[in-house]
C-alpha positions as CSV (number, residue, x, y, z in Angstrom):
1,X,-20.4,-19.5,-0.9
2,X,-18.5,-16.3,-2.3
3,X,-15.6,-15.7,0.0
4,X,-12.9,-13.1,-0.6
5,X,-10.0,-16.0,-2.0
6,X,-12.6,-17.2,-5.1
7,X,-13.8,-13.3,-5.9
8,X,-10.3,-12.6,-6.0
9,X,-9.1,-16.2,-7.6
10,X,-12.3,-15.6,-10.2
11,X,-10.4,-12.1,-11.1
12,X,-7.1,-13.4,-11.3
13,X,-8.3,-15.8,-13.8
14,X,-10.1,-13.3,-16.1
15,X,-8.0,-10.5,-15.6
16,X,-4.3,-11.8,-16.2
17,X,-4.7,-12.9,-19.4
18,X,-6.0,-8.9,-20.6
19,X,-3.2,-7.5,-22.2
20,X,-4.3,-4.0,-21.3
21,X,-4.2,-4.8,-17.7
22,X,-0.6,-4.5,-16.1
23,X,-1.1,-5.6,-12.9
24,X,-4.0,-6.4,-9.9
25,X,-3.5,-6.1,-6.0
26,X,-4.7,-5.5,-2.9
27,X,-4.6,-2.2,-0.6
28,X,-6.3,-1.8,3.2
29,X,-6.8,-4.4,5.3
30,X,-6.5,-7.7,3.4
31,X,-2.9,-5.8,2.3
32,X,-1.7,-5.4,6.0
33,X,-3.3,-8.1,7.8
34,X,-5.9,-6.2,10.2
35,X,-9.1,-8.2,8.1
36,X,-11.9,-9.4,9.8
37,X,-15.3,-10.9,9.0
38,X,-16.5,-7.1,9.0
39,X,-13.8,-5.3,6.8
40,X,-14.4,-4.8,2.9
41,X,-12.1,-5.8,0.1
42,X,-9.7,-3.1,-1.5
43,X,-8.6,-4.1,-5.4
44,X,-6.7,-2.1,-7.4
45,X,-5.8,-2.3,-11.5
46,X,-3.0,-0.9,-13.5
47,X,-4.9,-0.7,-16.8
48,X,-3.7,0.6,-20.7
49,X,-4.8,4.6,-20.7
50,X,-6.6,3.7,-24.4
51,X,-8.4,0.9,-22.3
52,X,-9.9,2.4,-19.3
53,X,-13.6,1.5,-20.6
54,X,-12.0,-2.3,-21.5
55,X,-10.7,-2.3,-18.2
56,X,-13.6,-1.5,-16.4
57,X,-16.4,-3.6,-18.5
58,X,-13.8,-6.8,-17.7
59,X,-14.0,-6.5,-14.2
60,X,-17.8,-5.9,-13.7
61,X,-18.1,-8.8,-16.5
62,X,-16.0,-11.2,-14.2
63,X,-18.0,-9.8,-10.8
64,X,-21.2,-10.3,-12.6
65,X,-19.7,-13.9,-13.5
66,X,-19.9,-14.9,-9.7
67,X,-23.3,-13.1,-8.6
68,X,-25.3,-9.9,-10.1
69,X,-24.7,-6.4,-8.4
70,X,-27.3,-5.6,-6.2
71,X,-25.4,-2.5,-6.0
72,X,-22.9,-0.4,-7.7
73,X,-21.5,2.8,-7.4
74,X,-19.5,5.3,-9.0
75,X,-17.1,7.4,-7.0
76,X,-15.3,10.8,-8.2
77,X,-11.8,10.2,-7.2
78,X,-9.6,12.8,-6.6
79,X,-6.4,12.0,-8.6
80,X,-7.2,12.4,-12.4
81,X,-5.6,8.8,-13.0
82,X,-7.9,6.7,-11.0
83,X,-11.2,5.5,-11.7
84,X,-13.4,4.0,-8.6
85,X,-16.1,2.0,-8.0
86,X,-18.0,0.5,-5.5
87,X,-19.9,-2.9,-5.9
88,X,-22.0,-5.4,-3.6
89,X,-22.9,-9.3,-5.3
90,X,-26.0,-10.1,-4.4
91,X,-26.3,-13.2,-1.8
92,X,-22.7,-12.4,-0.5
93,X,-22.1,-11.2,2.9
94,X,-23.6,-7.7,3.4
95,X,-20.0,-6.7,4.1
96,X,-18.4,-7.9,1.9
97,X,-18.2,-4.6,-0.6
98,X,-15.5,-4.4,-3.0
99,X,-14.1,-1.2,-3.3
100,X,-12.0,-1.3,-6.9
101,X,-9.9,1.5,-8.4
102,X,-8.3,1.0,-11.6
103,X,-5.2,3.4,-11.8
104,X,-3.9,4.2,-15.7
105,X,-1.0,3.1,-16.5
106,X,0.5,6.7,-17.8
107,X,0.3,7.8,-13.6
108,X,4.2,8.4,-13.1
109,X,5.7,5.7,-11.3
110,X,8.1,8.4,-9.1
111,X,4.3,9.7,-7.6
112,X,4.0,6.8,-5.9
113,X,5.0,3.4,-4.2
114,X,4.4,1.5,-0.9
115,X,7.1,1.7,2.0
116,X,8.6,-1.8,2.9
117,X,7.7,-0.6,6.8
118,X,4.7,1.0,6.9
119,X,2.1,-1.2,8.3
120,X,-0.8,1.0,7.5
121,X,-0.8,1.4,3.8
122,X,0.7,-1.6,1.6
123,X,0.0,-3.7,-0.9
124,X,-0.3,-7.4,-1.8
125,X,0.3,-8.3,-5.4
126,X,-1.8,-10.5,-7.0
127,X,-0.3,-10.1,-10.5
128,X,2.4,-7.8,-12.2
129,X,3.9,-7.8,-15.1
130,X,5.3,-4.4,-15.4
131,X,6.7,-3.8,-11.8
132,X,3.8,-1.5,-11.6
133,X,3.8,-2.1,-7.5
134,X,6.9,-0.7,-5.8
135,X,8.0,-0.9,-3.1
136,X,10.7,1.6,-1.8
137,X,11.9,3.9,1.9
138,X,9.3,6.6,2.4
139,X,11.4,10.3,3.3
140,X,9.9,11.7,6.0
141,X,10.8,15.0,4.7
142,X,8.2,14.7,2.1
143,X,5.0,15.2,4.9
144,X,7.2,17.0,7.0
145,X,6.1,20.5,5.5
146,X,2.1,19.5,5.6
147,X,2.2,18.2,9.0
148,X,3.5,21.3,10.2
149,X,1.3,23.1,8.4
150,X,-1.1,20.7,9.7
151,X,0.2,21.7,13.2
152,X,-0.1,25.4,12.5
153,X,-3.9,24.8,11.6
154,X,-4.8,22.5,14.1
155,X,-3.0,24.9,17.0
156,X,-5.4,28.0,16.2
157,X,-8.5,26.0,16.0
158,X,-7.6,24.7,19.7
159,X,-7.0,28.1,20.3
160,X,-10.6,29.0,19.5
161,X,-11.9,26.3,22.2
162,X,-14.4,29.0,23.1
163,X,-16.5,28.7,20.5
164,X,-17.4,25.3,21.7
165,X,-18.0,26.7,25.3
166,X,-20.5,29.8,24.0
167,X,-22.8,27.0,22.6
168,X,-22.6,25.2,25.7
169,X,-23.6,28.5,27.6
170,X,-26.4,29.3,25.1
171,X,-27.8,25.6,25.8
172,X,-27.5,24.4,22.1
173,X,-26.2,21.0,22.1
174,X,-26.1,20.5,18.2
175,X,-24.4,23.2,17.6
176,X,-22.0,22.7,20.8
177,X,-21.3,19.3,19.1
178,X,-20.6,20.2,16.2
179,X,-18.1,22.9,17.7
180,X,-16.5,20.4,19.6
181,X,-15.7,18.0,16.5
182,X,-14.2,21.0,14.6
183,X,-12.3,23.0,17.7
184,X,-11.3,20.2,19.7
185,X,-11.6,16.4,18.6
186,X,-10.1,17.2,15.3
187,X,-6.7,19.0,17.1
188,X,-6.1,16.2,19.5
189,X,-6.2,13.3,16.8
190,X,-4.2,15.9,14.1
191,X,-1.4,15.8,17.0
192,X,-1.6,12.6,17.8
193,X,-1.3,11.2,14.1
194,X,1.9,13.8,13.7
195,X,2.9,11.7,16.7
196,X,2.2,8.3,15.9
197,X,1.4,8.2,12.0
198,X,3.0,10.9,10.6
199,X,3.0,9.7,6.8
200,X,-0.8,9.2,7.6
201,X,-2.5,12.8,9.2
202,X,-5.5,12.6,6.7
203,X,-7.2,9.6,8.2
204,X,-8.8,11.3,11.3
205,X,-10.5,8.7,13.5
206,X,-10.2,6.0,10.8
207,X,-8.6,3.0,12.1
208,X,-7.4,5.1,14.8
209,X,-7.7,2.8,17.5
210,X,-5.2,0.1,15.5
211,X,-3.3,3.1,15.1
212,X,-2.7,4.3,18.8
213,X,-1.2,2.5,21.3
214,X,-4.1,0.9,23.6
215,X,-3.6,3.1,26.4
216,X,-3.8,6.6,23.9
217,X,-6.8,5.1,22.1
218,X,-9.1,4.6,25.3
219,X,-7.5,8.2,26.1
220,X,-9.2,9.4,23.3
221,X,-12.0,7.0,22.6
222,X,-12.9,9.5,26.6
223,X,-12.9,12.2,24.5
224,X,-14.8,11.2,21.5
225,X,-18.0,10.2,23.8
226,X,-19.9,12.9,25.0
227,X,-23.7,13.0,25.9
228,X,-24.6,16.3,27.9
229,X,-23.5,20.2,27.2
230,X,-21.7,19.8,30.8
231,X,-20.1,17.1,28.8
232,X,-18.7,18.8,26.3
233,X,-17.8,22.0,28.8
234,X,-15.8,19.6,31.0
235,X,-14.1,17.7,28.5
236,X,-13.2,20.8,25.8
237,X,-11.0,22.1,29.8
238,X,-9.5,18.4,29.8
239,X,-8.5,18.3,25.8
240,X,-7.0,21.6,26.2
241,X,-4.9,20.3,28.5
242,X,-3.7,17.0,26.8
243,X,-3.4,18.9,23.5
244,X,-0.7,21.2,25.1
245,X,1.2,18.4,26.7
246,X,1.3,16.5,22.9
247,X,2.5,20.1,21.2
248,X,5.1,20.1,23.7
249,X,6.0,16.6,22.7
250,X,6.4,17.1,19.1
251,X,7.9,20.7,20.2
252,X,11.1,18.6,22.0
253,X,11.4,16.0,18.8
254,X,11.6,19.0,16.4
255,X,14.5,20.9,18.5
């Protein structure tokens, strides 16, 4: 049976030896200790720029050493120095997908590193022999500008709850949902990452109730389930509310 120790023991074994690769580690869950039987496996290679292709054929070769893809896809990633991919081995646990990224080795080191206390995003090294994987204080000043532009943002589309409400009134509950997502759920979690995760705004609902403390994520979780255009009316009143009590919040930690 392929469990997530022998993929990643199989890859230690082929991979370390590679001159071109510098290092191999672990991100997401398996990195900060929220995996279960449901979560997927994050890997991540510090690869020779001349290489990349190498790099790549090595790790699908050693994947392909434990069980064939029965599926693989290529992702466009948005930094220009990271390659992804996304693989399933056939006869393994349906979710057990590997998500791999292989990161060149030319990215400059001062873009990024991991922050001893974050408990959201981390790493676990598996091998490096460059001190690729650094860990080092995160300074809050460097989101502080996006999450208050973030704030800005999120503040006028609350402010445009009405749009929600005129779909409601028409009796169009797509486009009433669709309203609400944009002018309402979106503001309240915006606010209450600035609040909780601040270093981590941009993942939205993901993970957000391990984010939250229990009593904010069934808050919300209220929120998030709606089934009726009176629904959405009665609840879009209710957010507007809670939204305005967590501005005021982050308005008294800002003074």
């Amino acid at each position: 049976m392929v469990t997530k120790q022998s993929l990643i023991a199989n890859l230690k074994q082929q991979l370390e030896p590679l001159d071109y690769v510098y290092a191999l580690w672990l991100e997401g869950s398996d990195a900060n200790g929220t995996a279960d039987a449901y979560s997927d496996i994050d890997l991540w290679a510090d690869v020779a720029d001349e290489k990349e292709q190498e790099a790549i054929a090595s790790v699908e070769s050693a994947l392909r050493g434990i069980a064939p893809f029965d599926f693989c896809h290529i992702m466009t990633h948005g930094h220009p120095k990271i390659r992804q991919r996304i693989y399933h081995l056939a006869g393994t646990d349906p979710y057990l997908m590997i998500d791999f990224c292989w990161q060149l080795h030319s990215r400059p080191r001062d873009s990024y590193s991991f922050d001893p206390d974050d408990t959201i995003e981390t790493a676990r090294v598996i091998f490096d022999k460059d001190d690729v994987i650094r860990f080092c204080p995160r300074d809050p000043l460097s989101f502080a500008a996006a999450n208050q532009a973030l704030m800005s943002d999120m503040t006028y589309r609350m402010a445009q709850h009405i749009r929600v409400v005129k779909y409601v009134k028409r009796g169009l509950f797509p486009e009433a949902f669709a309203a609400y997502g944009q002018y309402v759920l979106e503001p309240l979690v915006a606010l209450l990452r600035v609040i909780h995760t601040p270093a981590h705004t941009d993942y939205g609902l993901l993970h957000i109730s391990n984010h939250l403390p229990q009593d904010l994520a069934a808050r919300l979780a209220f929120f998030v389930k709606v089934g009726s255009l009176s629904e959405i009316e009665d609840k879009t009143a209710w957010a507007k509310t809670w939204f305005d009590e967590l501005k005021a919040i982050i308005d008294r930690t800002e003074t």
